[in-house]
C-alpha positions in Angstrom: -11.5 -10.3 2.6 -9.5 -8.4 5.0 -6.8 -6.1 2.6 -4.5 -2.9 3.5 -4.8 -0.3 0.9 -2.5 2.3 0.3 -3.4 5.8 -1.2 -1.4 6.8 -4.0 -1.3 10.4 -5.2 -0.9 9.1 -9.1 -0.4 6.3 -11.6 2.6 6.2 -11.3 3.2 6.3 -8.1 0.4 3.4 -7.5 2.7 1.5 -10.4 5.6 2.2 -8.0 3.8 0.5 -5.1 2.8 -2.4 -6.9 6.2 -2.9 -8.0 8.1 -2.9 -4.6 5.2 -5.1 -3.0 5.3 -7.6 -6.2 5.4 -10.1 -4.0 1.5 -9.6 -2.2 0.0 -9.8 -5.4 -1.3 -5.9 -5.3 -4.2 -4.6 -7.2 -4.6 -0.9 -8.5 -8.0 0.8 -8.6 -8.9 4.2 -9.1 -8.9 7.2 -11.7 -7.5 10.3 -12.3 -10.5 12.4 -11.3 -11.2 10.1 -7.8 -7.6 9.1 -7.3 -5.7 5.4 -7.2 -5.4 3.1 -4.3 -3.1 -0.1 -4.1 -4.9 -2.7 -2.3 -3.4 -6.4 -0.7 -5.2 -8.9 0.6 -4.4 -9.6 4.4 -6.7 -12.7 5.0 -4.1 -15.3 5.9 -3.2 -13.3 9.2 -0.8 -10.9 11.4 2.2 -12.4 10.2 1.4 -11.1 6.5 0.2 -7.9 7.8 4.2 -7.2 9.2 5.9 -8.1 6.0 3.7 -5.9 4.0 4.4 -3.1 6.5 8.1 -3.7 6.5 8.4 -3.9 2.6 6.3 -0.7 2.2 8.4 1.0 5.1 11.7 0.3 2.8 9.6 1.3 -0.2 8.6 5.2 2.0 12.5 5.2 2.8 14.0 4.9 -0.7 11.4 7.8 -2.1 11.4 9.8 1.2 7.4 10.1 0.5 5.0 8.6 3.2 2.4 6.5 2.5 -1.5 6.9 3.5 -2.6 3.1 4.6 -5.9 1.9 5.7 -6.9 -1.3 7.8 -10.0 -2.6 9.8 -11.6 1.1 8.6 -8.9 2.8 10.4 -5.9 5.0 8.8 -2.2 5.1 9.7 0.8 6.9 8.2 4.1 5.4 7.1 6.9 7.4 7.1 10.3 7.7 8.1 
């Protein structure tokens, strides 16, 4: 399975995320001690790759926060 996963810096925050991408079908894992990541599945190509970036880029807008993403083992930064 090929998924982006975003860091989150708490549960609420992760809840936050999985609320404004609804519409992937996120997943939370994590803890408090090791920390929570959002995670969507990415499988079914590119084109789902740019709506998921463009719906988390609105999400980093409206809470001025960026967001800490990881793909193919590489990390990127979202903000604006």
């Amino acid at each position: 399975m090929r998924a982006i996963t975003i860091d989150a810096r708490s549960e609420e925050s992760a809840r936050a995320l999985c609320e404004a991408l609804a519409n992937f079908k996120p997943a939370i894992s994590g803890s408090e001690t090791e920390g929570y990541r959002v995670s969507v599945d990415v499988s079914s190509g590119d084109g789902r790759i740019v709506e998921l970036l463009n719906q988390l880029a609105k999400h980093v807008q409206e809470r001025a926060d960026p967001a800490r993403v990881q793909l193919d083992g590489r990390s990127y930064v979202v903000d604006l």
